[in-house]
C-alpha positions, 0 to 999 in steps of 0.5 A: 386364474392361472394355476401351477401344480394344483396351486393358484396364483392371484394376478397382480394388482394394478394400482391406479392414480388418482389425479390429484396423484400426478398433480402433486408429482408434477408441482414437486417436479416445477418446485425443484426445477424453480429452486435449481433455476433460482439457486443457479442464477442466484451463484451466477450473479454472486460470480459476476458480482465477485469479478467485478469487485476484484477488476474495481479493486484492481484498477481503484487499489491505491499504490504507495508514493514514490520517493527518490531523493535528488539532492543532498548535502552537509556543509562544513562536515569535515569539521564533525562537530558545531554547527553545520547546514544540510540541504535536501531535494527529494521527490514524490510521485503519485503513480496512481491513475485515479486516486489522489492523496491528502497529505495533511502533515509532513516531518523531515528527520535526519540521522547519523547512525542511530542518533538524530541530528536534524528535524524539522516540519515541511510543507504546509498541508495539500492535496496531490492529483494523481499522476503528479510529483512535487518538489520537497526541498529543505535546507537545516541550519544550526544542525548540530552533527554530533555531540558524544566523543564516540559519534565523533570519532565514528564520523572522522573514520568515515571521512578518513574512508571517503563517505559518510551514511545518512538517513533522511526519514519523511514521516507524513501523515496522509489520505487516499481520495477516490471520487468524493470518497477520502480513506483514513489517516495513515503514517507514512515513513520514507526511509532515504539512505544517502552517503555523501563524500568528504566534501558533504557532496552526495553520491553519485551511487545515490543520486535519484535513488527510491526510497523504501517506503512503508506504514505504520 
């Protein structure tokens, strides 16, 4: 014992392990070094698998079609009223790689303004491979212009301007395929506005313009 002014001190205790101590230091220090492994390759696959799905997601995404309208025309126009024909030549092009598409319906409307002066259903049903364009091409008959005075006198202004805007309006209904699997339907519209000059002869400004083309 060692004493300071008369006062004597114990030593310290040493406290001594048991091994079943240390066992358990050890297994909780294997047990917290396992779960940091497994923890840290559990969020190195979910990385991996994230990128993966955002390249397949990139490369698979379906782009819309692309519509350009080549050929339009209104016979007998300067006339305003009766009936007339309107023929039509426009495109789609599926720019996709490896996507194709189904479309299992197609309608062609045609406006003046806001009033509908032709419809008429086209095509029969088919499937378009990717990187492929078909030819869509109509002609209406007895379409008749305009039946109000109002659209009437509308339409001879214009052609006393020089043009006359129309709206072509395709509405599909249509499918994505990726390898053997098929999406669900959607609506498709493309909106095609085309002016035509007073011989009903489209314009050149709008010869094989894109048409905008969106979902409903």
């Amino acid at each position: 014992m060692n004493s300071t002014g008369g006062r004597q001190t114990a030593p310290p205790i040493k406290r001594h392990h048991t091994a079943r101590y240390y066992a358990h230091r050890v297994r909780e220090s294997l047990t917290t070094r396992l779960s940091k492994l497994i923890c840290s390759i559990f969020l190195g696959l979910l990385l991996v698998v994230g990128v993966v799905s955002f390249i397949l997601w990139l490369s698979l995404r379906p782009h819309r079609p692309r519509f350009h309208v080549h050929k339009f025309s209104v016979a007998n126009l300067a006339e305003g009223v009766g009936l007339t024909e309107i023929t039509f030549n426009v495109t789609a092009r599926n720019s996709n790689l490896n996507i194709g598409i189904y479309y299992d319906s197609m309608e062609a409307s045609i406006y003046y303004k806001d009033q509908r002066v032709a419809q008429t259903s086209l095509l029969f049903p088919f499937y378009q491979e990717p990187k492929n364009t078909t030819v869509i091409y109509d002609e209406l008959k007895g379409t008749t212009i305009t039946e109000s005075s109002q659209r009437t006198s509308e339409l001879m202004n214009d052609l006393a301007k020089g043009s006359v805007m129309f709206r072509l309006e395709l509405t599909s209904m249509i499918r994505f395929k990726v390898s053997t699997w098929k999406s669900k339907s959607h609506r498709m519209h493309a909106s095609c506005d085309v002016g035509v000059d007073q011989d009903g002869n489209i314009l050149a400004a709008y010869k094989d313009k894109r048409c905008p083309v969106y979902f409903t």
